[in-house]
KEKEMI-224553 format. One line per 10 residues: number of its first residue (from 1); their letters; for each residue x, y, z of N, C-alpha, C. Coordinates in steps of 0.001 Angstrom, whole numbers, plus 524288, in hexadecimal, padded with zeros to 5 digits. Example, Ala and Ser with C-alpha at 12.3 -4.5 7.8 and 13.67 -1.06 7.14 Angstrom:
<selums>
1 = as = 83386/7E9C6/81E78/8300C/7EE6C/81E78/83390/7F31C/81E78 | 83232/7F736/81BA8/83566/7FBDC/81BE4/83264/8001E/81EBE
</selums>
This chain:
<selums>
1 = xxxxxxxxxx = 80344/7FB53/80000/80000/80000/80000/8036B/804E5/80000 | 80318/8084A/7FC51/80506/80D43/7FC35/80276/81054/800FD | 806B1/81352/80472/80539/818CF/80759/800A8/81A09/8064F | 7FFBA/81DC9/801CB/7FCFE/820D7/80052/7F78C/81C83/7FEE2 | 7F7B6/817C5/7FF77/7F219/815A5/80070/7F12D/81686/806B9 | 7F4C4/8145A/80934/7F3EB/8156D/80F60/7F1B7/819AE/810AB | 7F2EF/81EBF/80EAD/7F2C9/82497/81169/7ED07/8247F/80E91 | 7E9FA/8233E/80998/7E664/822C7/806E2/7E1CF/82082/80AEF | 7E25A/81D34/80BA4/7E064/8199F/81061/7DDCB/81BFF/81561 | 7E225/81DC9/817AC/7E224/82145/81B9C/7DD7A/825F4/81B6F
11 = xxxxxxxxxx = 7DF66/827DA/81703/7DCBD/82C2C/8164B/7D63E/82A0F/8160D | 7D44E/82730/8136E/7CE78/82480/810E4/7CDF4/8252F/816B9 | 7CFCD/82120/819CC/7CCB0/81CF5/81D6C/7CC88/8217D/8239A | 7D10C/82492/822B0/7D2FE/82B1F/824D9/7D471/826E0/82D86 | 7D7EE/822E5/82B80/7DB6A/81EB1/82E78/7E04E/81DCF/82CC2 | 7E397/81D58/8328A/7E6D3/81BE7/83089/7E80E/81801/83477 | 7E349/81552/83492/7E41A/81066/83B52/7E65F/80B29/83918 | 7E931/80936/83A55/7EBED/80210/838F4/7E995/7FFB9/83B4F | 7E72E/7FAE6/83CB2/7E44F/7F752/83E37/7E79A/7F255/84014 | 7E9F1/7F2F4/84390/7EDC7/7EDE8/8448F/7EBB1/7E7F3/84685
21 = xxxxxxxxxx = 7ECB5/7E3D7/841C1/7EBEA/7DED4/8429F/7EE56/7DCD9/845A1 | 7EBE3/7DD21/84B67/7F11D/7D96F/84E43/7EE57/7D5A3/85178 | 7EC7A/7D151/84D0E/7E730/7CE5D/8502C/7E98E/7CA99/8533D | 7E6D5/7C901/856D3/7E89A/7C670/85B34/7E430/7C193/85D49 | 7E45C/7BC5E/85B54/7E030/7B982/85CC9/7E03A/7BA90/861EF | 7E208/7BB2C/8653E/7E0E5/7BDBC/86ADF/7DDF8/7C079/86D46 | 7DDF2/7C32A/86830/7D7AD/7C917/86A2D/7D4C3/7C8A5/86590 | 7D4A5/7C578/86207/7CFCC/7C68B/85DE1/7CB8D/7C462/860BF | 7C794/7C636/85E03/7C1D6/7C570/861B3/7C1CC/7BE11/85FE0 | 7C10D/7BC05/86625/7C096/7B6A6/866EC/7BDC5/7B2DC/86020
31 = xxxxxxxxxx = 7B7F4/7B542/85FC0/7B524/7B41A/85B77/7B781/7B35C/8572A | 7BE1D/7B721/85577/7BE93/7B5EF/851D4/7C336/7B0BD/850FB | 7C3D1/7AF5A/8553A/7C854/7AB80/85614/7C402/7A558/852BD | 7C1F6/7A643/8523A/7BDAA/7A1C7/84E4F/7BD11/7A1D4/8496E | 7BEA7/7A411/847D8/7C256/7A675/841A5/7C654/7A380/83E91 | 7C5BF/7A1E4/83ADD/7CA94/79E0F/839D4/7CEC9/7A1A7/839B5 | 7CF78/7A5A8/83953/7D3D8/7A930/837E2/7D100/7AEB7/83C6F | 7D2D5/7AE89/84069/7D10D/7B23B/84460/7D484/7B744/8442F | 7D8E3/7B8AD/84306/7DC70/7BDD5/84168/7D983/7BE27/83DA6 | 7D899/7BC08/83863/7D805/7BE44/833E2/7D02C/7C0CB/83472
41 = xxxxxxxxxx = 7CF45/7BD0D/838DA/7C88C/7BEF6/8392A/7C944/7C3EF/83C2E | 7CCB6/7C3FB/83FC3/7CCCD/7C96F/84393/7CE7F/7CD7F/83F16 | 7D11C/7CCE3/83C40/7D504/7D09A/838FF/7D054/7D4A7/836BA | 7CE83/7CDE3/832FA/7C9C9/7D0EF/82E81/7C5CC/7D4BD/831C9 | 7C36F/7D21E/8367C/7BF71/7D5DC/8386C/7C1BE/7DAE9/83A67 | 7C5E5/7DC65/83AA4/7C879/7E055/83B6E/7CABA/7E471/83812 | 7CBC3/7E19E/83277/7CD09/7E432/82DCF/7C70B/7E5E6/82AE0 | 7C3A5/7E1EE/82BE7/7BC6A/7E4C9/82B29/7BBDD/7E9A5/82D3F | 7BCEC/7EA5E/831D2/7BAF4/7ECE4/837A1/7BE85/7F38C/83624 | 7C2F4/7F234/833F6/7C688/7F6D1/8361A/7C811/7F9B3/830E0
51 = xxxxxxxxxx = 7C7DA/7F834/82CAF/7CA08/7F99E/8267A/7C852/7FD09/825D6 | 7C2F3/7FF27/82883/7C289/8053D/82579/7C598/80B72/8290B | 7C90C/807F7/82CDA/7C956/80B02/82F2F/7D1BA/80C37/83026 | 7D0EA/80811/82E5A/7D7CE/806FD/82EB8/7DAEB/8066F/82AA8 | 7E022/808F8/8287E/7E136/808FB/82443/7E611/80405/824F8 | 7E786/801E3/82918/7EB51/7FEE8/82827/7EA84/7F90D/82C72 | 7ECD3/7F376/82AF5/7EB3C/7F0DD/82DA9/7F0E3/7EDD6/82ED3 | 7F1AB/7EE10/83423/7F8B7/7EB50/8360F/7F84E/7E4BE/83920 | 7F8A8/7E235/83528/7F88A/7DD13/83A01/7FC90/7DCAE/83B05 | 7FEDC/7DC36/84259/80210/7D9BF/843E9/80323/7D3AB/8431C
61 = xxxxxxxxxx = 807B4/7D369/8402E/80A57/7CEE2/83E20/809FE/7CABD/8422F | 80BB2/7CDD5/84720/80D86/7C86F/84A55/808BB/7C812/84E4F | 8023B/7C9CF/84C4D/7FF23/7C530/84E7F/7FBB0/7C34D/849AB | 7FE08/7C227/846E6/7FE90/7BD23/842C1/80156/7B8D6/84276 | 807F6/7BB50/84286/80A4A/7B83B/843BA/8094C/7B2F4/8465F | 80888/7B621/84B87/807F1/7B440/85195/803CD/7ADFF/84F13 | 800DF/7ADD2/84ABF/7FD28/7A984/848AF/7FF2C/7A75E/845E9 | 804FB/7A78A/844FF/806E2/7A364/84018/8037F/7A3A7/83B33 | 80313/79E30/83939/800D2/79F60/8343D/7FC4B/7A238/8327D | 7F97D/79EAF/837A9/7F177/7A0BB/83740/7F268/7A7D4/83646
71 = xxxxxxxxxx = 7F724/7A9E3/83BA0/7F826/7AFE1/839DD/7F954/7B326/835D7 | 7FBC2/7B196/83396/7FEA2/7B20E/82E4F/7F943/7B2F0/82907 | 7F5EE/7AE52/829C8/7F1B7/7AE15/8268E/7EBDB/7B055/82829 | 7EEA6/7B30C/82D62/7EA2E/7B757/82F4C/7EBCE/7BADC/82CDA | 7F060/7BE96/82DA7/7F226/7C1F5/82B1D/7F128/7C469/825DC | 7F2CD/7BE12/820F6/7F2CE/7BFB1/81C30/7EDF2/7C06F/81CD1 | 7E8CB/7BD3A/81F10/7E25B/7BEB5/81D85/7E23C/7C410/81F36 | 7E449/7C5D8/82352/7E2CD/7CAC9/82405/7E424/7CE82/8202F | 7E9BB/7CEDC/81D56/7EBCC/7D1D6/81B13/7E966/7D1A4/81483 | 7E7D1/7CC71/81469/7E388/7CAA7/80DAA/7E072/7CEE5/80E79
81 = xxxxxxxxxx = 7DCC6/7CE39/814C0/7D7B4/7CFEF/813B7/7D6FB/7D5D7/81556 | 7DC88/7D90C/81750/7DBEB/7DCFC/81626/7DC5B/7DF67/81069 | 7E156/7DBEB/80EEB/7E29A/7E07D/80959/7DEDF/7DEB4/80503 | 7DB06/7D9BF/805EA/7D6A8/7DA1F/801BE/7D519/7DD2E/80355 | 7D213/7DE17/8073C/7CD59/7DFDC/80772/7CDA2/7E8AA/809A1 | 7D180/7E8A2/80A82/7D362/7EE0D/80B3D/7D97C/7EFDB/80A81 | 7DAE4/7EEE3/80641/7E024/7EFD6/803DA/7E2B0/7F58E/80402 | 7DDE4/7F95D/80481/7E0B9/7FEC2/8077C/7E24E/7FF0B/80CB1 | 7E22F/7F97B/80F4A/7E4AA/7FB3A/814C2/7E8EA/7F981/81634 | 7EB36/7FD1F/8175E/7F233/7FA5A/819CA/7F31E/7F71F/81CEC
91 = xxxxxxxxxx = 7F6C7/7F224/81C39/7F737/7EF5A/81F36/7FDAA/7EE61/82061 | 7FD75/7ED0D/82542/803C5/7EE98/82811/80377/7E8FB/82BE2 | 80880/7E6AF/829DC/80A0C/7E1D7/82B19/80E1E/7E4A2/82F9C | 80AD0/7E329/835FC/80FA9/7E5FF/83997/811B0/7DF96/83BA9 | 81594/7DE4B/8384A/819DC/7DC71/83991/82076/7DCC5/83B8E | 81F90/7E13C/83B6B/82525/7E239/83F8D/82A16/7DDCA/83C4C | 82A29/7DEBF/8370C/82F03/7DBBD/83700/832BB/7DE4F/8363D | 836AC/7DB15/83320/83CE6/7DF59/834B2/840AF/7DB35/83462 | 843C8/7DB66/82EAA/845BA/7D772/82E2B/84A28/7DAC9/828D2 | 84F00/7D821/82AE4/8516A/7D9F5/82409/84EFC/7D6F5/81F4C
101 = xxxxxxxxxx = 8532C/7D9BA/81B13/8539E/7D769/814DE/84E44/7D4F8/8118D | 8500D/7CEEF/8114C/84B94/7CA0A/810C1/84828/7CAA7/81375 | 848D6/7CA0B/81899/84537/7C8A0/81C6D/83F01/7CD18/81C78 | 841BD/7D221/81CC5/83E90/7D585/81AD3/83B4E/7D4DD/816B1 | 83E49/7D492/81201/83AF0/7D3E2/80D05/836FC/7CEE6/80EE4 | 837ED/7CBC9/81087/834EB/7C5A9/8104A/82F30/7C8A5/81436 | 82F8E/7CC13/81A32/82C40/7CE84/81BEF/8284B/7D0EF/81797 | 82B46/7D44A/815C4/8292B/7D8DD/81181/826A6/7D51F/80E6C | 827B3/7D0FA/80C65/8256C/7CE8B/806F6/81EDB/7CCB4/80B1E | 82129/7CAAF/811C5/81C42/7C6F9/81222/8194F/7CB9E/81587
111 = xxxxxxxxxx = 8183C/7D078/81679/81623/7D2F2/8170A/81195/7D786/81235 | 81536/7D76C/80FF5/813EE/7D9C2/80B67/81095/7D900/806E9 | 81253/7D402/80546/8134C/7D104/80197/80E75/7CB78/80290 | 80FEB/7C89A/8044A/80D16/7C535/80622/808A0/7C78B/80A81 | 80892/7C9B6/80EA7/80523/7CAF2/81088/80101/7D085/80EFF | 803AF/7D2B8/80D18/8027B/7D7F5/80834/80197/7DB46/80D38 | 80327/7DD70/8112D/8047F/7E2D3/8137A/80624/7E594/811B6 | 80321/7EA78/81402/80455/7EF76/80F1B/809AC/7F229/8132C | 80B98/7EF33/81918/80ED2/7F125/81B7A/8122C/7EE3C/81FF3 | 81654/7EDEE/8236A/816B1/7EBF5/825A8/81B96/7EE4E/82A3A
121 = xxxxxxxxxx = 81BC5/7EE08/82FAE/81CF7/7EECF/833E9/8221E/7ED50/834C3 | 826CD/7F128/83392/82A35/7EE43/834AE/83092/7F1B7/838C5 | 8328C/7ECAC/83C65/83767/7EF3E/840CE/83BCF/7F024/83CFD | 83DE8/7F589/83C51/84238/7F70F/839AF/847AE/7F78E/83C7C | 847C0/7F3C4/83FD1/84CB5/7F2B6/843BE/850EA/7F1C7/83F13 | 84E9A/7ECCE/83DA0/85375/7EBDE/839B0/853CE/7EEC3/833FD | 853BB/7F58A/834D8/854B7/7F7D9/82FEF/85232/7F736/82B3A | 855D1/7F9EC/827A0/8536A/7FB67/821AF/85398/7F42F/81E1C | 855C3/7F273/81F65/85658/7EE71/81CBD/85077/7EAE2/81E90 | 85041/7EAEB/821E7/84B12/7E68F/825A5/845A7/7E8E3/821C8
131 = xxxxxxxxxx = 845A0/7F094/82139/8417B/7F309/820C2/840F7/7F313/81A27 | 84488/7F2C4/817B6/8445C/7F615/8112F/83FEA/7F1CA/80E7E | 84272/7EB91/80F38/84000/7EA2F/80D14/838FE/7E853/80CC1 | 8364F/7E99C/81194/83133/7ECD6/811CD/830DD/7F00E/80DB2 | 83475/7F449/80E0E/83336/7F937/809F4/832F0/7F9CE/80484 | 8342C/7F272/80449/835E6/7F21C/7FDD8/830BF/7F1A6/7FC62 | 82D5D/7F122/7FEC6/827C4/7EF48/7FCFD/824E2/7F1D4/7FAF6 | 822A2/7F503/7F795/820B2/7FA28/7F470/81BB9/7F986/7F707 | 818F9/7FE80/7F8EA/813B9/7FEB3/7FA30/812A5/7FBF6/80006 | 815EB/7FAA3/803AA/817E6/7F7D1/80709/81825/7FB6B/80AE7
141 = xxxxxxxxxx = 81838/7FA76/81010/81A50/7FE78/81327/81BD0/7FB3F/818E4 | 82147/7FD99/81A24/82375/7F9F6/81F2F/8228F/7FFC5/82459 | 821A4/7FCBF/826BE/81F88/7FF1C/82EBE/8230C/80028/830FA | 828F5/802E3/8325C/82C4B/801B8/835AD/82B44/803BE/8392F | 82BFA/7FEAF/83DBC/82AA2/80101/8430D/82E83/806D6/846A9 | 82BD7/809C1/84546/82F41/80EF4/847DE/82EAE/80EA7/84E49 | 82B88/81251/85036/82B35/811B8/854C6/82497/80EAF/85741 | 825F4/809F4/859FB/82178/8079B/85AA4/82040/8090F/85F9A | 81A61/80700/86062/81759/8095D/865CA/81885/80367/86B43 | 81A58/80172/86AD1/81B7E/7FE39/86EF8/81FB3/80176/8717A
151 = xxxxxxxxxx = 81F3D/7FF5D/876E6/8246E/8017C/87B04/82827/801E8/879C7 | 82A75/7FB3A/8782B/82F9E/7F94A/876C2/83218/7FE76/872E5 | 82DAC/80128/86F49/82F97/8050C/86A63/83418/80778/86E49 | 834B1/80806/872DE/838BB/80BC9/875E0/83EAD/80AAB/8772D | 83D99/802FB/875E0/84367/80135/87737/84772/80483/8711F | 8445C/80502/86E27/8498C/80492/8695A/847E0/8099E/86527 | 841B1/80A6F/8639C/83FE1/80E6A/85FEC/841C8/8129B/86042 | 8416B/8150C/86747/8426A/81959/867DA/8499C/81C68/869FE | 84BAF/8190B/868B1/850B1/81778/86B88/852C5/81BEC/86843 | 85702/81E2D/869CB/858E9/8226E/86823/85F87/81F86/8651F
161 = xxxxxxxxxx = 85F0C/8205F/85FFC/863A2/81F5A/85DE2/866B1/8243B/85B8D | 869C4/82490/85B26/86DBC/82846/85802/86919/82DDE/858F6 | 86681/82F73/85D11/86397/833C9/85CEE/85E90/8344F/85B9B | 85D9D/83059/8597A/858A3/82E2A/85813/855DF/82A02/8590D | 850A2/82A66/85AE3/84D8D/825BE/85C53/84DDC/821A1/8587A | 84D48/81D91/859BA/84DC7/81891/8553E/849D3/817B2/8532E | 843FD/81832/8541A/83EBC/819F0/84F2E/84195/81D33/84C16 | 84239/8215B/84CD7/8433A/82552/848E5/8474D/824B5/84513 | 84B94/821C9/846BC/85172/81F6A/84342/84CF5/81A43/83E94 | 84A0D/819E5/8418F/84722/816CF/83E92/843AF/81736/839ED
171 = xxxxxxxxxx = 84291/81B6B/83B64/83EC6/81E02/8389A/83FD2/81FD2/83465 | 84586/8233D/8343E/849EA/8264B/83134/84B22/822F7/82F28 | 84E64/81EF9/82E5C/851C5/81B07/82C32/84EA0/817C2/82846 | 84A41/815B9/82AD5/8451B/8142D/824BE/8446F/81652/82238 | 84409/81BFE/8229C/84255/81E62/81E57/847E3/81EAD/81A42 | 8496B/81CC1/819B1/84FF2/81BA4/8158D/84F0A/8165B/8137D | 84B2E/814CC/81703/84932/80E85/81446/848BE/80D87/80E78 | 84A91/809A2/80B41/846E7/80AE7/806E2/8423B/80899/804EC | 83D4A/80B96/803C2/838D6/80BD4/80378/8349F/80E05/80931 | 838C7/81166/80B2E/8363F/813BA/81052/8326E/816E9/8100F
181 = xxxxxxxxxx = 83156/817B7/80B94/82AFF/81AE1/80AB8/827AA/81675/80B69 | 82783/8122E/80B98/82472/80DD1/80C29/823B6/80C5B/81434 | 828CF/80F1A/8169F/826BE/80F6C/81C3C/82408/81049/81F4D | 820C8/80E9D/8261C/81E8B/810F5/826A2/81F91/80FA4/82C6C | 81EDF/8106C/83031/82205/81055/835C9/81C3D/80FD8/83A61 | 81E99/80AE4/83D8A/81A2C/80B22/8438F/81C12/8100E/8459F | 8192E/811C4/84845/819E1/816A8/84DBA/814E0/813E7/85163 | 815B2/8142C/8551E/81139/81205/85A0E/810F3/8173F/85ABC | 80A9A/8159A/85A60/805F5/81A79/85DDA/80948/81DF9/862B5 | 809D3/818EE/865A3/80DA7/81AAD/86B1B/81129/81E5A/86B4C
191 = xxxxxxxxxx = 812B0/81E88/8675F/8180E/82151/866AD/8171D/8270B/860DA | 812D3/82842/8639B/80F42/82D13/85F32/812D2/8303B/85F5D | 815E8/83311/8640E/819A1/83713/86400/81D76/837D0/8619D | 81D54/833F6/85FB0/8234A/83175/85CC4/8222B/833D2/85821 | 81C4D/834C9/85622/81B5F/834A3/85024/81EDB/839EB/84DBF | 81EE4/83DCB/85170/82179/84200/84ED3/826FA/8421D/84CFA | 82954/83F9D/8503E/82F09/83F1C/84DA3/82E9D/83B34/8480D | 82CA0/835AB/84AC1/82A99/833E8/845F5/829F5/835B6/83FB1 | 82661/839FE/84107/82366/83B8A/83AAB/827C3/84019/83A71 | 82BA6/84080/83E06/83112/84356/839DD/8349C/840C3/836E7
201 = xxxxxxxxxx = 832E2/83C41/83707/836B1/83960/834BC/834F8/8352F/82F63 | 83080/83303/83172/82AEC/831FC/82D6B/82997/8369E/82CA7 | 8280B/8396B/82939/8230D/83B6B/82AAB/81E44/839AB/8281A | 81F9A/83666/823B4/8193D/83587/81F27/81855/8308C/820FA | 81C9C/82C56/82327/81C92/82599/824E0/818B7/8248F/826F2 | 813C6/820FF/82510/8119A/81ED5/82794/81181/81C0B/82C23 | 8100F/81C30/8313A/81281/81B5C/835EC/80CE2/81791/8387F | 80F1B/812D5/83AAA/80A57/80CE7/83C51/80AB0/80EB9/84083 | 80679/80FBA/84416/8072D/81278/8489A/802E6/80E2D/84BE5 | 80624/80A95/84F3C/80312/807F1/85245/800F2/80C5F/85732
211 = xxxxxxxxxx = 7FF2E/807D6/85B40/7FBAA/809A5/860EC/7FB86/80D8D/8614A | 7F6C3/810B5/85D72/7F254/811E4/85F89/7EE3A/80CEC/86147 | 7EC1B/80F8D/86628/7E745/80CC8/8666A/7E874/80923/86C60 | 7E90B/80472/86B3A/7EC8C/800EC/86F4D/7F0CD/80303/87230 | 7F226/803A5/87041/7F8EE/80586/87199/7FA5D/809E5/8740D | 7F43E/80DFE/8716F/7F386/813A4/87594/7F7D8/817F1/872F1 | 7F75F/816C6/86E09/7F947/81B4C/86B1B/7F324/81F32/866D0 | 7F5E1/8232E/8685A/7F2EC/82729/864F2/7F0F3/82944/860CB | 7ECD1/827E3/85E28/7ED21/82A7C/85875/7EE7B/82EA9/85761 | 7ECDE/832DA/85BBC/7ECC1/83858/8586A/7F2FF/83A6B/85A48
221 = xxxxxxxxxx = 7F5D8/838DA/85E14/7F9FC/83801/85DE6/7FDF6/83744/85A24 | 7FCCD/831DD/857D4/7FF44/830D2/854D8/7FFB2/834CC/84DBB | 7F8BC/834C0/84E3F/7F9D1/83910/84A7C/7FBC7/83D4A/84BC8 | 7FA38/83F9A/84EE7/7FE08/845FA/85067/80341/84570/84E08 | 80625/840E5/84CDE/80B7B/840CE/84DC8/80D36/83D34/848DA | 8092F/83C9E/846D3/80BC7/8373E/84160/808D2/8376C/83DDD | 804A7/83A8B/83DF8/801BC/83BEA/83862/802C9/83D79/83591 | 802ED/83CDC/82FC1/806A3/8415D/82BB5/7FFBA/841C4/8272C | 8019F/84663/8247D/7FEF9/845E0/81EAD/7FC75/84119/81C27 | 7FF4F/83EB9/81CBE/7FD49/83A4D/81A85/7FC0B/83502/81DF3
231 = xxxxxxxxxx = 7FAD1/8368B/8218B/7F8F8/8333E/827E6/7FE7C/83026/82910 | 8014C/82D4A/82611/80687/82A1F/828F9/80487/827EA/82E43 | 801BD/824D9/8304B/7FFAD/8216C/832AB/7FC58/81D10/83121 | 7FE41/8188B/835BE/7F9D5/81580/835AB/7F9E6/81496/83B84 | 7F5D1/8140E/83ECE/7F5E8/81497/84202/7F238/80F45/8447C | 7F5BD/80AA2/84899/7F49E/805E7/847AF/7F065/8077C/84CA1 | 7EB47/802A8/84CFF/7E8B8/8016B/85145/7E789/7F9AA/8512C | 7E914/7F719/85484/7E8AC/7F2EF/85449/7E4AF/7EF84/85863 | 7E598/7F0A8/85C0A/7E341/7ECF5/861E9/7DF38/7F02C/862A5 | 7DFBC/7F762/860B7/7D9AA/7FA36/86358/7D555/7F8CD/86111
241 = xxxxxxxxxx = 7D7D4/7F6EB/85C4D/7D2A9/7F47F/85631/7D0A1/7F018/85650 | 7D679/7EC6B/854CC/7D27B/7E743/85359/7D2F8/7E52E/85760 | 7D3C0/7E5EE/85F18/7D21D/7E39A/862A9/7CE0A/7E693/86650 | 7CE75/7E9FE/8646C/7C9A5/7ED24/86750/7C301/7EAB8/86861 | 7C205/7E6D4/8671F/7BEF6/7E267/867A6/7C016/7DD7C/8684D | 7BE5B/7DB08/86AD2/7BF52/7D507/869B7/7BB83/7D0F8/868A8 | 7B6CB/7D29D/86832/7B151/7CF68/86773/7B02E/7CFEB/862AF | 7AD4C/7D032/86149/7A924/7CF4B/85B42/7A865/7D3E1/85803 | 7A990/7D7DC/85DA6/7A942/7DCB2/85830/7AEF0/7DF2D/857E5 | 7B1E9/7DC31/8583F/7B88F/7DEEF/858CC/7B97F/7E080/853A3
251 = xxxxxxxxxx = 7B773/7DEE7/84E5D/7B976/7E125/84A0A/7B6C6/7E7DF/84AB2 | 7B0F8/7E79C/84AAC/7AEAA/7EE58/84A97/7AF78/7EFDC/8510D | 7B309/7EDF1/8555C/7B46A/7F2D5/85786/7BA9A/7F5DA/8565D | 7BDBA/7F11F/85331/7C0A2/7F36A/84FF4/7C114/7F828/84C41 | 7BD7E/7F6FD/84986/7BB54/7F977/845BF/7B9C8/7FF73/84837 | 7B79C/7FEDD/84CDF/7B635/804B3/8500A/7BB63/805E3/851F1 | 7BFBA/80244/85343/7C48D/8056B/855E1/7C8A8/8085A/850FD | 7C812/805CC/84C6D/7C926/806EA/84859/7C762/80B5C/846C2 | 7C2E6/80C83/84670/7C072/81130/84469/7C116/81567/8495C | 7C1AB/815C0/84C93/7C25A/818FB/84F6B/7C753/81C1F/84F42
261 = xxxxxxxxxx = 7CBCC/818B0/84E56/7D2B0/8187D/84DFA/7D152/81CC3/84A08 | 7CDF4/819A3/84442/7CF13/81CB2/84131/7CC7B/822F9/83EFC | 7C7A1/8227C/8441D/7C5DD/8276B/844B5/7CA82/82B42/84663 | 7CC91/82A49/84A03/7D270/82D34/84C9F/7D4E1/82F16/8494F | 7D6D0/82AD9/843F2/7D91E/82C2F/840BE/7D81C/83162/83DB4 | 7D3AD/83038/83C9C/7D070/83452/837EF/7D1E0/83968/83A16 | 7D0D3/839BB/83F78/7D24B/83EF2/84087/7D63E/84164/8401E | 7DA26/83C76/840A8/7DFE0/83FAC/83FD9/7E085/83FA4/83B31 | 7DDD5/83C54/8376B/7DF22/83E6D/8315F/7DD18/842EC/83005 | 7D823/846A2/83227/7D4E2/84A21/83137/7D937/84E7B/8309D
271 = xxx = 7DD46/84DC9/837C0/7E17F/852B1/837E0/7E304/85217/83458 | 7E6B7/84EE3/8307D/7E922/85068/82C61/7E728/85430/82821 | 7E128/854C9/827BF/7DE54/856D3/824A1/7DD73/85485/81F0C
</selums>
């Protein structure tokens, strides 16, 4: 998916909320555990429930994984039956990988390629070599995790190297990537304050902005501080949505936590004018 469908998107649906798949036979409503395929039944009633309201959809990799094969073939159904059935919406494979050379490409091919994500989540510890080949992918777009909203973000993100915080060495140094117009960087909600230095250094980068919501990060926060012209957000909600019920009507009270997120939104798209 090209940018400029994303920002298109945005604009129609006037959202810029992500919808995070991070299903968990643990908390799906009991009823649907009778399902021959119970992720892919929770998924669909959730991709019904929430599409007019969300422009992007992120399943966490590793509670699929966590199912071996049966997981794996939850996944692809989910990912079939989004891009049939709503192919304008972005989808972001948050897999957190991070790997040189081969190894990379072989990610890139089975994310991409085989699973057809229009994006995917990835630790840039191990440099330009781990990241480029993501970037080789035309129409593609790789996630590098900048500064994330967990605690731990404090042992190493913010660490002061040569005068500079290590997000920010991070931040700088991708963009020399090649195909770094194809980038686009986590920032946690949590860490909204951050956005200003941030967008001196990005300033147009689309930025995956987990916890709001759960996590007790801010929307209008976050916009104050990371909104540009052309919105440069997506702004994730996962556990406030598709667990915000657990009985029979958990897909439409989704659907109401969804629409609400993205009432929030509208307003801050209004400021832009």
């Amino acid at each position: 998916m090209k940018i400029t469908d994303l920002i298109a998107q945005i604009r129609q649906k006037k959202s810029f909320l992500c919808v995070g798949l991070d299903t968990d036979l643990d908390k799906i409503p009991k009823h649907l555990l009778k399902e021959e395929d119970p992720i892919f039944a929770f998924n669909k009633a959730i991709i019904d429930a929430t599409h007019s309201y969300c422009v992007a959809y992120k399943p966490n990799i590793a509670f699929y994984e966590a199912y071996g094969l049966e997981g794996w073939k939850s996944l692809e159904r989910t990912m079939a039956y989004i891009n049939a059935n709503h192919p304008e919406i972005f989808t972001i494979a948050d897999a957190k990988r991070g790997d040189i050379g081969n190894t990379s490409t072989r990610y890139a091919k089975a994310f991409f390629d085989t699973m057809d994500f229009d994006s995917i989540t990835i630790a840039p510890y191990m440099g330009k070599d781990s990241v480029e080949p993501f970037l080789a992918f035309e129409d593609r777009h790789t996630i590098l995790l900048a500064l994330t909203s967990n605690q731990g973000a404090f042992d190493f993100q913010t660490k002061n190297v040569d005068g500079q915080e290590l997000y920010k060495e991070v931040l700088a140094v991708s963009k020399t990537y090649k195909g770094a117009e194809r980038l686009m960087y986590v920032v946690g909600a949590t860490k909204a304050d951050y956005l200003a230095d941030i967008r001196k250094i990005v300033p147009e980068s689309f930025l995956l902005v987990p916890g709001v919501g759960a996590q007790g990060g801010s929307l209008q926060e976050v916009c104050k501080y990371g909104i540009t012209t052309n919105i440069g957000l997506l702004v994730n909600s996962s556990r406030g949505i598709i667990y915000a019920s657990n009985g029979t009507d958990f897909a439409e009270i989704a659907a109401k936590k969804a629409q609400e997120i993205q009432q929030q939104m509208e307003i801050e798209l209004d400021k832009l004018g």
